[in-house]
C-alpha positions as CSV (number, residue, x, y, z in Angstrom):
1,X,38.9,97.0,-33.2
2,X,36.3,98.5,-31.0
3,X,34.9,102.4,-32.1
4,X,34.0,104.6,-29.6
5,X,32.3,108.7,-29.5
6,X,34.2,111.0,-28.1
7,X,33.4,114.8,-27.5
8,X,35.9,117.5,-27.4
9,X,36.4,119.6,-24.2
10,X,37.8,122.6,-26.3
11,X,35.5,122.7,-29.4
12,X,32.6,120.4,-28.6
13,X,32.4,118.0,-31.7
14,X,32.1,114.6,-31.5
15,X,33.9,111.8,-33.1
16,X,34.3,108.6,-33.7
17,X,37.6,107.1,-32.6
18,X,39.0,103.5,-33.2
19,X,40.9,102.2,-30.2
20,X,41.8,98.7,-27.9
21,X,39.9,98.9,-24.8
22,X,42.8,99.8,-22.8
23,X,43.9,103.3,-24.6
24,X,42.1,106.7,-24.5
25,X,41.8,109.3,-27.0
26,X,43.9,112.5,-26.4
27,X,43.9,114.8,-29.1
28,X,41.0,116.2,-30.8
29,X,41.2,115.6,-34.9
30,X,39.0,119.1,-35.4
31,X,40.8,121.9,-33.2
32,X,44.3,120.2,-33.1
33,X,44.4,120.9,-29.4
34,X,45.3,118.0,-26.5
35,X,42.4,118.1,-24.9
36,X,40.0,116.3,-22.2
37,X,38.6,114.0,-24.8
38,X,34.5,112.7,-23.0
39,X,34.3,109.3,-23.7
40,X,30.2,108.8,-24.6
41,X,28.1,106.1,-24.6
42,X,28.5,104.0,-28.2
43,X,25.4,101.9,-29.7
44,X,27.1,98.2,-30.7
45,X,27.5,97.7,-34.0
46,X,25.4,94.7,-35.0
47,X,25.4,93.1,-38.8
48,X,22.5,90.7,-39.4
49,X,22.9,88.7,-42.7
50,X,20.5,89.4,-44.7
51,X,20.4,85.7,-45.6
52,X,18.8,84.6,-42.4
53,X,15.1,84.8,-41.6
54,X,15.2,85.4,-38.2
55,X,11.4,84.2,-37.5
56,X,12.5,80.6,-38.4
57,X,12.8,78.4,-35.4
58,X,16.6,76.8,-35.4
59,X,15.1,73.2,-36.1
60,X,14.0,74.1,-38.9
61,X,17.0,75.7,-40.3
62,X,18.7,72.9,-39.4
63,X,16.6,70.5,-41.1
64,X,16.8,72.3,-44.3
65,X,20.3,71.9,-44.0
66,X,20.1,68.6,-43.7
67,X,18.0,68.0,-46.2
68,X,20.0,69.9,-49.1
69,X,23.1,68.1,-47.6
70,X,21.9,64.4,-48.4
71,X,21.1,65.2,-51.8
72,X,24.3,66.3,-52.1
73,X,25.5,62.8,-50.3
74,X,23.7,60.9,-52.8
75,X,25.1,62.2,-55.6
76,X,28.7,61.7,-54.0
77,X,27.4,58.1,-53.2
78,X,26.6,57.4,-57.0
79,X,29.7,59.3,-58.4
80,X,32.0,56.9,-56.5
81,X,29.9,53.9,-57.1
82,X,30.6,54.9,-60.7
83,X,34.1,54.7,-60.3
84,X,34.8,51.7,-57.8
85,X,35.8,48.4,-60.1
86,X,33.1,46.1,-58.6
């Protein structure tokens, strides 16, 4: 659900308000009052995993994947060749 700052037209504090796109805030959580709430420009909230180095180019993420991955096919491979009657 989106967040959005609002500012109170009776008391003049700002608050964060959790909302779908389509509502408004009315009421004002600090004076109580139904007021003209100013909606006011919000910063996007961005999370960037720590996990990713973001300087890596993609193809080279990818390889790494791909890499880790078929040692981890290989060792399936053997595990079943292990247990197929020949």
């Amino acid at each position: 659900m989106p967040r959005y700052r609002y500012k109170c037209g009776t008391c003049g504090e700002t608050q964060m308000i959790f909302h779908l796109i389509n509502e408004t805030a009315i009421a004002c959580r600090f004076c109580d009052k139904p007021t003209q709430m100013k909606k006011l420009l919000t910063t996007p909230n961005i999370i960037v995993d720590a996990a990713h180095d973001l300087e890596r180019e993609v193809g080279d993420l990818t390889n790494e994947y791909i890499d880790a991955n078929r040692s981890i096919l290989e060792q399936q491979k053997t595990k079943r060749e292990e247990y197929e009657p020949s």
